[in-house]
NULO-322562 format. One record per residue (C-alpha): residue number from 0; x, y, z. Coordinates in nm, 3 decimals, m for minus. Each point is the difference from the previous one (the first is absolute). Layout:
BEGIN
{n = NUM; X = X; Y = Y; Z = Z}
...
END
This chain:
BEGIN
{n = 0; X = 0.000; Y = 0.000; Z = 0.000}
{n = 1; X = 0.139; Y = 0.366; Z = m0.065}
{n = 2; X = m0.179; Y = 0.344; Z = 0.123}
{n = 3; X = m0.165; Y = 0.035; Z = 0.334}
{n = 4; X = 0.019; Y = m0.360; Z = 0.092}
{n = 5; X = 0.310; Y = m0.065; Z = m0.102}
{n = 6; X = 0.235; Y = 0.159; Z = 0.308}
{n = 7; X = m0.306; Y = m0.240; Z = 0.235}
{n = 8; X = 0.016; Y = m0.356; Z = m0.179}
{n = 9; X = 0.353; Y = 0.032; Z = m0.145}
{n = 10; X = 0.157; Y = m0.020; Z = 0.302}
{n = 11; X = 0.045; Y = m0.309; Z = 0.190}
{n = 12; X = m0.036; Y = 0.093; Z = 0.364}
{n = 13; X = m0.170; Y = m0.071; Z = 0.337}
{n = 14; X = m0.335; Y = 0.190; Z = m0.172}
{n = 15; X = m0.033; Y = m0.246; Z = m0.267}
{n = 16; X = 0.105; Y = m0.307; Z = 0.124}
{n = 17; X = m0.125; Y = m0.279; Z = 0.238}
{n = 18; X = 0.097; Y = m0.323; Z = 0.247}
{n = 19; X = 0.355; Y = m0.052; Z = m0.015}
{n = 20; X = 0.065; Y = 0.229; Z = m0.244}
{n = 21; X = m0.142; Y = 0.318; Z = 0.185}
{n = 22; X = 0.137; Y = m0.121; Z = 0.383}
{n = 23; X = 0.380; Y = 0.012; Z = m0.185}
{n = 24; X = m0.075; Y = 0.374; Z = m0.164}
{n = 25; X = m0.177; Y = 0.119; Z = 0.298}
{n = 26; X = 0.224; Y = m0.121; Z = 0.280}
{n = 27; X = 0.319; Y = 0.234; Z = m0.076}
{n = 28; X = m0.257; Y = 0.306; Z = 0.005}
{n = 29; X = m0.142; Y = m0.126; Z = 0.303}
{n = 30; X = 0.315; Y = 0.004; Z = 0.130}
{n = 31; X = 0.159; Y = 0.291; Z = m0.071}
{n = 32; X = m0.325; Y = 0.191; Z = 0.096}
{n = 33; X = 0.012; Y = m0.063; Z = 0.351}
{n = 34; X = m0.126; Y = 0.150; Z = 0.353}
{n = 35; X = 0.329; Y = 0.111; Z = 0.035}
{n = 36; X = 0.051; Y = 0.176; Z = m0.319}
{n = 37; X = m0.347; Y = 0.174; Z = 0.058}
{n = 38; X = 0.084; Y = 0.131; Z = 0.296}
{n = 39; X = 0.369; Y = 0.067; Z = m0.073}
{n = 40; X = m0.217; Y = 0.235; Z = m0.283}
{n = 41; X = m0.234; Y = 0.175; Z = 0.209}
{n = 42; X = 0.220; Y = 0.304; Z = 0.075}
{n = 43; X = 0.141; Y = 0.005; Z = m0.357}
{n = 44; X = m0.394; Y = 0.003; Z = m0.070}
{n = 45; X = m0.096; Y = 0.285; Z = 0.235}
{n = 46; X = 0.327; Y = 0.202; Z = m0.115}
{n = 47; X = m0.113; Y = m0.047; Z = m0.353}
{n = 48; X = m0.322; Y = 0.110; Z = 0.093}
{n = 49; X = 0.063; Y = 0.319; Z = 0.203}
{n = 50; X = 0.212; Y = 0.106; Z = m0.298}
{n = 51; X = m0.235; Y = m0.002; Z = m0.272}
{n = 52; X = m0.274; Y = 0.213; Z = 0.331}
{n = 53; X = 0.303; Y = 0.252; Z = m0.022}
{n = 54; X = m0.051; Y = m0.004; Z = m0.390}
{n = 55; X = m0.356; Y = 0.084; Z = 0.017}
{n = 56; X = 0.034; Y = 0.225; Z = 0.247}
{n = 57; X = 0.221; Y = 0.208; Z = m0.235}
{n = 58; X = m0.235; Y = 0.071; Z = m0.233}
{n = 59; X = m0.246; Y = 0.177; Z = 0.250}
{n = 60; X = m0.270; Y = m0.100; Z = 0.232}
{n = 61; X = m0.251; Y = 0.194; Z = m0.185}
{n = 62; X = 0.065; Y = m0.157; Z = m0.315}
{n = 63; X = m0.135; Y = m0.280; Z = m0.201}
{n = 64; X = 0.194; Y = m0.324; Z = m0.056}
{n = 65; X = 0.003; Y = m0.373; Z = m0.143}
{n = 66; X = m0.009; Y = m0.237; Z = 0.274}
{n = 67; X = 0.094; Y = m0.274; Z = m0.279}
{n = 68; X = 0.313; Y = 0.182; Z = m0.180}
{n = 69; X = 0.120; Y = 0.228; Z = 0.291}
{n = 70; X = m0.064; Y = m0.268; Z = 0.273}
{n = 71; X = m0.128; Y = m0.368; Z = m0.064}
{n = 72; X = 0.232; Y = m0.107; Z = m0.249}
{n = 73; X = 0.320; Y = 0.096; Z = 0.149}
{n = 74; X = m0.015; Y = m0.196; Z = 0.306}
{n = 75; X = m0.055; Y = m0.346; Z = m0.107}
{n = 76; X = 0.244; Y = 0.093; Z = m0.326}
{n = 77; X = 0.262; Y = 0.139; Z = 0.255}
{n = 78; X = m0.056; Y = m0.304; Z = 0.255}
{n = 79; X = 0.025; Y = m0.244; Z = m0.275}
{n = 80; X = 0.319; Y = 0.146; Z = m0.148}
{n = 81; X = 0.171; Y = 0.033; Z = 0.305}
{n = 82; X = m0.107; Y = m0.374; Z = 0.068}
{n = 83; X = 0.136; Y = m0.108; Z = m0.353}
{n = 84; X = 0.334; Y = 0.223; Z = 0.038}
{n = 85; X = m0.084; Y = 0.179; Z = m0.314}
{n = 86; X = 0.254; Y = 0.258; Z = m0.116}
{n = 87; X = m0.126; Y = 0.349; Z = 0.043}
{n = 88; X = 0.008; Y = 0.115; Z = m0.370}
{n = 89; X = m0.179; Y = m0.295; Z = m0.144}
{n = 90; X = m0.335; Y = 0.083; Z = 0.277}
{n = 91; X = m0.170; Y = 0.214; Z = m0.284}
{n = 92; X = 0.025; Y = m0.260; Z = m0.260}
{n = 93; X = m0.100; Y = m0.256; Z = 0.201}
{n = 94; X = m0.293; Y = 0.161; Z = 0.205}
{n = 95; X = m0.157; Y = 0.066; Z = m0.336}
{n = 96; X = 0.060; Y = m0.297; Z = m0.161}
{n = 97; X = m0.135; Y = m0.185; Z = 0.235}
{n = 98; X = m0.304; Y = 0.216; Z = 0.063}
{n = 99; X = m0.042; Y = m0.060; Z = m0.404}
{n = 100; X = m0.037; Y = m0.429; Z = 0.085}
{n = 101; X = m0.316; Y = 0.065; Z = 0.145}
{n = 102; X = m0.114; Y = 0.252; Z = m0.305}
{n = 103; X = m0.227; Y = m0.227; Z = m0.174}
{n = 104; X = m0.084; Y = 0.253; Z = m0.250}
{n = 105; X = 0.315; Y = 0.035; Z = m0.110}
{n = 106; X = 0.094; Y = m0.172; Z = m0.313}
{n = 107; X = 0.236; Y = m0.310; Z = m0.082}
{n = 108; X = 0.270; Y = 0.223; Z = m0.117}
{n = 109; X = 0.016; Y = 0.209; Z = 0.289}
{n = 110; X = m0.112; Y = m0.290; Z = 0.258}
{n = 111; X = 0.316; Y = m0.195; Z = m0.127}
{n = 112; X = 0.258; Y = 0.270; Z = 0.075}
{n = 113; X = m0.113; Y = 0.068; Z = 0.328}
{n = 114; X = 0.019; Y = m0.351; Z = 0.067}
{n = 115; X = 0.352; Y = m0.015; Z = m0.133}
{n = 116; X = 0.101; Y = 0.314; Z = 0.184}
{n = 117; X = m0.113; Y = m0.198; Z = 0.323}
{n = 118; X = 0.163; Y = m0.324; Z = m0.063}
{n = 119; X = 0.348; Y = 0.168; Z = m0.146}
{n = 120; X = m0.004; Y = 0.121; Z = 0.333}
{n = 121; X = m0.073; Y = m0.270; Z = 0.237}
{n = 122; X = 0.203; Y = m0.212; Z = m0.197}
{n = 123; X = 0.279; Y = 0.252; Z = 0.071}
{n = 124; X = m0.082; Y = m0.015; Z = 0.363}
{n = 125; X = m0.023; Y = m0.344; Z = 0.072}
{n = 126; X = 0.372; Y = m0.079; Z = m0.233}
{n = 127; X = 0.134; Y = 0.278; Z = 0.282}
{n = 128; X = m0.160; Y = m0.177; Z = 0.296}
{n = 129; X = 0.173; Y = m0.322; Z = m0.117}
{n = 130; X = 0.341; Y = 0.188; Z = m0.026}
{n = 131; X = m0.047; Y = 0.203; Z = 0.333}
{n = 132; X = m0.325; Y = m0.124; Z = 0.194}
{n = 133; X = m0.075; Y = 0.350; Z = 0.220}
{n = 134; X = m0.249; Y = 0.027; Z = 0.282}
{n = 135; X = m0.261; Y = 0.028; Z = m0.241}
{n = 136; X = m0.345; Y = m0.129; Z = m0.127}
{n = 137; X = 0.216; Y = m0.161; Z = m0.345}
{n = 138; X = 0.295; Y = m0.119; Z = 0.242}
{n = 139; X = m0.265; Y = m0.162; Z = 0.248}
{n = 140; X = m0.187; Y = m0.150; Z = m0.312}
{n = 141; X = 0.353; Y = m0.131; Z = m0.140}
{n = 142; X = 0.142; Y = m0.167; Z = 0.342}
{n = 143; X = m0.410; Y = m0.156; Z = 0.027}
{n = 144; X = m0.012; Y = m0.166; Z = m0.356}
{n = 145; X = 0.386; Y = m0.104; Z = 0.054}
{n = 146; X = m0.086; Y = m0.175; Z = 0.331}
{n = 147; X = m0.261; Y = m0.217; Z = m0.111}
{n = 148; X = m0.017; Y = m0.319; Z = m0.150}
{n = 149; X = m0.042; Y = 0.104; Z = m0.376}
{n = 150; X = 0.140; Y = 0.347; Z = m0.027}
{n = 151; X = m0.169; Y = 0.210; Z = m0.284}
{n = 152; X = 0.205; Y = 0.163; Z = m0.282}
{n = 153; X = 0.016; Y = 0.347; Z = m0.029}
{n = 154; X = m0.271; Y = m0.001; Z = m0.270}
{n = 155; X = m0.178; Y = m0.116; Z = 0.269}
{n = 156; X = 0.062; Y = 0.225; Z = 0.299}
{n = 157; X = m0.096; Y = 0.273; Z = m0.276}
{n = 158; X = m0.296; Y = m0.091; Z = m0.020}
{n = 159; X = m0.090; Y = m0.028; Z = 0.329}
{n = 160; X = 0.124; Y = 0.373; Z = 0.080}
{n = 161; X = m0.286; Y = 0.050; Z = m0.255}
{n = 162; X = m0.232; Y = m0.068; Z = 0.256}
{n = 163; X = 0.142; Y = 0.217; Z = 0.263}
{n = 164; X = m0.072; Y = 0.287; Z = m0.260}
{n = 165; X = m0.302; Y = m0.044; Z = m0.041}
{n = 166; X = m0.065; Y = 0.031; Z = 0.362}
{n = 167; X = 0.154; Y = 0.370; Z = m0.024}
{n = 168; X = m0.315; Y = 0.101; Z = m0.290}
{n = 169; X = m0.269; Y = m0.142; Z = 0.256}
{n = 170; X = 0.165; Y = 0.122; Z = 0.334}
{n = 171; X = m0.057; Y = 0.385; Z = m0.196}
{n = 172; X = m0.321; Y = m0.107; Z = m0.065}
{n = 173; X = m0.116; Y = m0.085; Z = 0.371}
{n = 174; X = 0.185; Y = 0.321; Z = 0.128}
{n = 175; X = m0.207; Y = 0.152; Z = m0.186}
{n = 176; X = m0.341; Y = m0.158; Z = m0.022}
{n = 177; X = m0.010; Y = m0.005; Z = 0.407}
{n = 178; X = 0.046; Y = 0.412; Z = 0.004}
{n = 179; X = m0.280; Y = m0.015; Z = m0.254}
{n = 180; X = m0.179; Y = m0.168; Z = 0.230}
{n = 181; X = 0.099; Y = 0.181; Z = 0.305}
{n = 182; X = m0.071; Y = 0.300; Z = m0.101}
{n = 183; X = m0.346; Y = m0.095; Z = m0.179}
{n = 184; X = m0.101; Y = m0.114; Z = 0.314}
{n = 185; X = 0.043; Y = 0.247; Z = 0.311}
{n = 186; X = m0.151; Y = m0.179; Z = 0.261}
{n = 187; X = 0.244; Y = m0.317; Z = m0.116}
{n = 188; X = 0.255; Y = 0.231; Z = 0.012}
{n = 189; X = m0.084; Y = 0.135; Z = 0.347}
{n = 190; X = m0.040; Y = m0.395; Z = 0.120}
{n = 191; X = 0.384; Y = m0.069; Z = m0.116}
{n = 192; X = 0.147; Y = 0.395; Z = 0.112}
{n = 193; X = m0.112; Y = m0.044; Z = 0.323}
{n = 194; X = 0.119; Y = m0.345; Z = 0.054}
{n = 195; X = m0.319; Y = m0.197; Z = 0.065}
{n = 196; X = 0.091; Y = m0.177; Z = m0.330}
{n = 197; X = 0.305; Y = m0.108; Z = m0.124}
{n = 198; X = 0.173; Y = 0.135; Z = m0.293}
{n = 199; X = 0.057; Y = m0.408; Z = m0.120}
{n = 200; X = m0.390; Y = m0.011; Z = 0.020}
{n = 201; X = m0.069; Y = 0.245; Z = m0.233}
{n = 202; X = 0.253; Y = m0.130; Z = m0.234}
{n = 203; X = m0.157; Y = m0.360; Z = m0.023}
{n = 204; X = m0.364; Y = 0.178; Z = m0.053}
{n = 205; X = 0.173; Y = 0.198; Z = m0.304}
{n = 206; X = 0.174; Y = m0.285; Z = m0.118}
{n = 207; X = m0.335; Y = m0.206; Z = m0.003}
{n = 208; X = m0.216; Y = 0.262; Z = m0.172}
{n = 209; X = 0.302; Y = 0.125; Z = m0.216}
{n = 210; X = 0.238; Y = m0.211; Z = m0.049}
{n = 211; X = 0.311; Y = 0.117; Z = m0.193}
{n = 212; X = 0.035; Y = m0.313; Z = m0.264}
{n = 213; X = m0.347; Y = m0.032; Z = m0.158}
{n = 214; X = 0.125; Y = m0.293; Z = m0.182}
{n = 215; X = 0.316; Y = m0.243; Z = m0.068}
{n = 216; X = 0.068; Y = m0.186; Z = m0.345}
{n = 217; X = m0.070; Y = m0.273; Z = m0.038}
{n = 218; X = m0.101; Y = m0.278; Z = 0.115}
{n = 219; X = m0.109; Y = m0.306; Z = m0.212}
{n = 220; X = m0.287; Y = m0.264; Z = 0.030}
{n = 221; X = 0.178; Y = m0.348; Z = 0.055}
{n = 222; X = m0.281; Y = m0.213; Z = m0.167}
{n = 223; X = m0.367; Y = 0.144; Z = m0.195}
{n = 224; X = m0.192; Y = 0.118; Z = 0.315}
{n = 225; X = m0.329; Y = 0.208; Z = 0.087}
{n = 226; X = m0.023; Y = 0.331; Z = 0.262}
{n = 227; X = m0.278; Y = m0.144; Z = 0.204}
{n = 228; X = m0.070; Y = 0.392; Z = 0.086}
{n = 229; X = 0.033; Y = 0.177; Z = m0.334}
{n = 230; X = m0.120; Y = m0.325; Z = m0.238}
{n = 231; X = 0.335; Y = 0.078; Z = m0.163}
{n = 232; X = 0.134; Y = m0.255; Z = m0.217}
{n = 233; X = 0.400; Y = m0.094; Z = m0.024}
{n = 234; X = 0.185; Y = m0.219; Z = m0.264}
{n = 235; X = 0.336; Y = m0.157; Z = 0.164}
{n = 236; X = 0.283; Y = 0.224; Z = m0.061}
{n = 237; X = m0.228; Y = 0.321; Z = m0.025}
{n = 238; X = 0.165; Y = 0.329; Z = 0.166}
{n = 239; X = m0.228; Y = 0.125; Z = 0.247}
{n = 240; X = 0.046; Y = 0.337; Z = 0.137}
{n = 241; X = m0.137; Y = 0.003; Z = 0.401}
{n = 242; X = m0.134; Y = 0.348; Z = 0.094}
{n = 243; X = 0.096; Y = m0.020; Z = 0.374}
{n = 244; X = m0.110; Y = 0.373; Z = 0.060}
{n = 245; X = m0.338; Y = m0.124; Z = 0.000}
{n = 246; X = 0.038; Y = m0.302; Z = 0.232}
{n = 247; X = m0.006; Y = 0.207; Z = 0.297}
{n = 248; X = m0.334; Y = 0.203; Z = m0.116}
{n = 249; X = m0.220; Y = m0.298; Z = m0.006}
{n = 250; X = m0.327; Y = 0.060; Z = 0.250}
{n = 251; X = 0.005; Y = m0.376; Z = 0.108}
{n = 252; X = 0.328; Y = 0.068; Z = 0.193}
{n = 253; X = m0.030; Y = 0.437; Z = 0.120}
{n = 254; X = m0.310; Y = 0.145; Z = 0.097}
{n = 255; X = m0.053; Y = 0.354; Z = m0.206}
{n = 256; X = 0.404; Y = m0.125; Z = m0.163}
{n = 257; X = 0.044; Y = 0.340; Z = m0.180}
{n = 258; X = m0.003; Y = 0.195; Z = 0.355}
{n = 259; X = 0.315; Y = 0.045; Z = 0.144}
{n = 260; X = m0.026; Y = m0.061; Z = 0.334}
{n = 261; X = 0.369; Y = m0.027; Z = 0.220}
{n = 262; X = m0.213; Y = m0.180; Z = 0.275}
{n = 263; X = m0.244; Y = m0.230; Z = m0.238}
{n = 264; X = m0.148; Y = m0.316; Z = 0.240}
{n = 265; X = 0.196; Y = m0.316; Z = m0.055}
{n = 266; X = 0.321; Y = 0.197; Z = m0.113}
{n = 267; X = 0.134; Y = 0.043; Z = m0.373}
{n = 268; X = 0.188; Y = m0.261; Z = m0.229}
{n = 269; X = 0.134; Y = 0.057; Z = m0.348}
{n = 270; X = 0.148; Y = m0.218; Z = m0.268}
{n = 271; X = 0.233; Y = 0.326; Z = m0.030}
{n = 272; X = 0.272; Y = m0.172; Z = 0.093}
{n = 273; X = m0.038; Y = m0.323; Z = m0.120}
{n = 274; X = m0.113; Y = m0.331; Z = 0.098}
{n = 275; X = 0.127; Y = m0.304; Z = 0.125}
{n = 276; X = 0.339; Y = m0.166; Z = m0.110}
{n = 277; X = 0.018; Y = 0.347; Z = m0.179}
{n = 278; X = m0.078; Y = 0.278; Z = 0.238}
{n = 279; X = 0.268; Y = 0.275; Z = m0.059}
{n = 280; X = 0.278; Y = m0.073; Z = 0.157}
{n = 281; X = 0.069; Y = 0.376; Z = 0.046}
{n = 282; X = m0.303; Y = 0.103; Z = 0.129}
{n = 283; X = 0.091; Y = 0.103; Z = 0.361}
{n = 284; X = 0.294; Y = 0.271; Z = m0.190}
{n = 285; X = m0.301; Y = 0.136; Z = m0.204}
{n = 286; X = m0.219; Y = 0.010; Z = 0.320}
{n = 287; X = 0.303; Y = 0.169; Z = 0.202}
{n = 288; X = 0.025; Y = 0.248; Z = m0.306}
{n = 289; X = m0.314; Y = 0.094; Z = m0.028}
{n = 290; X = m0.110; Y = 0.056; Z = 0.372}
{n = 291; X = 0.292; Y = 0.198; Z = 0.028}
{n = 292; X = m0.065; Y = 0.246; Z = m0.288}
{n = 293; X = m0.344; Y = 0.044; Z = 0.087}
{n = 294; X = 0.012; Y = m0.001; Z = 0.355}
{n = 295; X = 0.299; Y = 0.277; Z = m0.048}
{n = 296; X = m0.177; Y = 0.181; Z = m0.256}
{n = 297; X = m0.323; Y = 0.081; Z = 0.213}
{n = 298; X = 0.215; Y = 0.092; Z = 0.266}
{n = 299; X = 0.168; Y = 0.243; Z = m0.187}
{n = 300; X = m0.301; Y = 0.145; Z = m0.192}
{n = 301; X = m0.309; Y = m0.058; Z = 0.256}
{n = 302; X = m0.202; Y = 0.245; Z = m0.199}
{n = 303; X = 0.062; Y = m0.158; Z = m0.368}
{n = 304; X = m0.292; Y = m0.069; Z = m0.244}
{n = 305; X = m0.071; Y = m0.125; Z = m0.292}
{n = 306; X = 0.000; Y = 0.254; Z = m0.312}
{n = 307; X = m0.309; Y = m0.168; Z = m0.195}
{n = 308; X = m0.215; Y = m0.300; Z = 0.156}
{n = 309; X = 0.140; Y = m0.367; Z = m0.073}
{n = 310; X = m0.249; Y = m0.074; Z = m0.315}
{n = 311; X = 0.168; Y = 0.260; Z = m0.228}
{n = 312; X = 0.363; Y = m0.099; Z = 0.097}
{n = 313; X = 0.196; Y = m0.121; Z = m0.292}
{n = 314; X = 0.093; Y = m0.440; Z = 0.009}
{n = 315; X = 0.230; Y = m0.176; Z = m0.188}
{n = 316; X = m0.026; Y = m0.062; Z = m0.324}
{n = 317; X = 0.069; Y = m0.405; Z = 0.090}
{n = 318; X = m0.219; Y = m0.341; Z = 0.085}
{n = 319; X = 0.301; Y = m0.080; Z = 0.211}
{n = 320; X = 0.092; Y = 0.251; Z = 0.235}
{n = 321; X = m0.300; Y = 0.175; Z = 0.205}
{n = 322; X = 0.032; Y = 0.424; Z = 0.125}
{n = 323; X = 0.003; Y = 0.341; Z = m0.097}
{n = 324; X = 0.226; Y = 0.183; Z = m0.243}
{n = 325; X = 0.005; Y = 0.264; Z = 0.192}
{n = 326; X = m0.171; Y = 0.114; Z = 0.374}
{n = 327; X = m0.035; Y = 0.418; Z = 0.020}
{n = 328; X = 0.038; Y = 0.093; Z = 0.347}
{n = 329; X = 0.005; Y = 0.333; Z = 0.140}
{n = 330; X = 0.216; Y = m0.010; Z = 0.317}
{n = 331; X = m0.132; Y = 0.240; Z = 0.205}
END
């Protein structure tokens, strides 16, 4: 496959595969994304994070700005390169063409080079980490694979770092998508300010009624099959493309589902993260990340609000990744 799908099914990674297969891809990320490493990252998360606060607040309180360019993309994109130990002239090229992996309007052409762009990189990364393993995300992920029973080529540790990437698009997303929320909803803002709710909370309740991937290609029926639900019929072999932004809508499971509600009865679960043998093995740095940048953020601006209501706010132009474009705030 080439365009859109192509940087998702072309790889060969814990995403796509299963049993055997997926345990040996997914144990050297496992591993090198530990409880140690989060925490070791916490401060290099909350320094990253008062720096871009001192960015925003040099353009003026009273003024306008993009919570997604001037704020919620540069902290996962900074976290993650600092993680990866990515030189600091290639971070423009390589924020953007990642950003463009997730573009799925874009067209082959220009899907293909941001693809390369990505992997010419990583693969330059991961030949280092094999020279010179540092105390980094790439050197962790080298010493992992190298440990275990079947090491996996480089090819193959690329590939995996694809993954990690594409945790940076949707961590932007959920900064994002939870301020929306926020402040959309000041009386669920006023339950997590004052401390009667915590900030983790409200994140799960965003991630369930927004979550940041709307979709992951693709997945493929093993033999011909019907969707009891939908009446849907599938020939063996036939790509099927799982909207998992709806899952967490469905009436059956959440009373009134499209409310957001930071204390809903019964508490809130997502398929935001995963599921099973392939829940997102970085999903407690993405949670750290994004409590921290929204907890800090309302600190800093108590008296922010949204420029326009939610509906008119512009999303991304993909079936993939799930958020705004861009988030008009006015600071004070």
């Amino acid at each position: 496959m080439d365009g859109v799908i192509a940087p998702w099914t072309g790889s060969h990674n814990a995403l796509n595969s299963y049993g055997d297969d997926h345990w040996e891809r997914r144990a050297p990320i496992a591993a090198a994304l530990t409880r140690r490493r989060v925490e070791a990252m916490t401060p290099v998360i909350e320094s990253i994070v008062q720096d871009v606060l001192d960015g925003l607040d040099g353009v003026g309180a009273q003024r306008k700005v993009d919570l997604v360019q001037s704020y919620a993309l540069f902290i996962p994109h900074e976290v993650i390169t600092r993680l990866l130990g990515v030189p600091a002239e290639h971070l423009p090229a390589f924020s953007a063409a990642a950003a463009g992996l997730f573009d799925t309007s874009a067209g082959a052409e220009e899907m293909t080079r941001s693809m390369g762009a990505v992997l010419a990189l990583l693969e330059q990364l991961v030949a280092g980490a094999r020279e010179h393993p540092g105390d980094n995300l790439v050197g962790d992920l080298v010493r992992a694979a190298d440990a275990s029973g079947n090491p996996l080529s480089d090819a193959a540790l690329r590939d995996q770092l694809m993954l990690i990437i594409a945790g940076t698009e949707a961590t932007a997303h959920a900064i994002g998508t939870l301020l929306v929320h926020l402040l959309s909803h000041p009386d669920q803002l006023d339950l997590v300010t004052s401390g009667q709710v915590p900030m983790e909370d409200a994140l799960t309740e965003s991630l369930r009624l927004r979550p940041p991937i709307a979709s992951v290609p693709l997945r493929f029926a093993a033999w011909q099959f019907e969707d009891v639900g939908s009446g849907e019929q599938f020939g063996e072999g036939e790509p099927i493309l799982i909207h998992i932004a709806g899952a967490d809508l469905h009436p059956e499971r959440y009373e009134d589902p499209e409310r957001f509600d930071v204390r809903r009865e019964g508490g809130s679960r997502s398929l935001a993260f995963g599921y099973g043998p392939h829940v997102c093995p970085g999903a407690a740095l993405a949670t750290r990340e994004i409590v921290i940048a929204v907890t800090r953020f309302l600190e800093r601006y108590p008296h922010a609000r949204l420029a326009l209501a939610p509906e008119p706010l512009e999303q991304t132009a993909s079936f993939i990744s799930n958020g705004y474009t861009s988030i008009a705030v006015e600071l004070s």
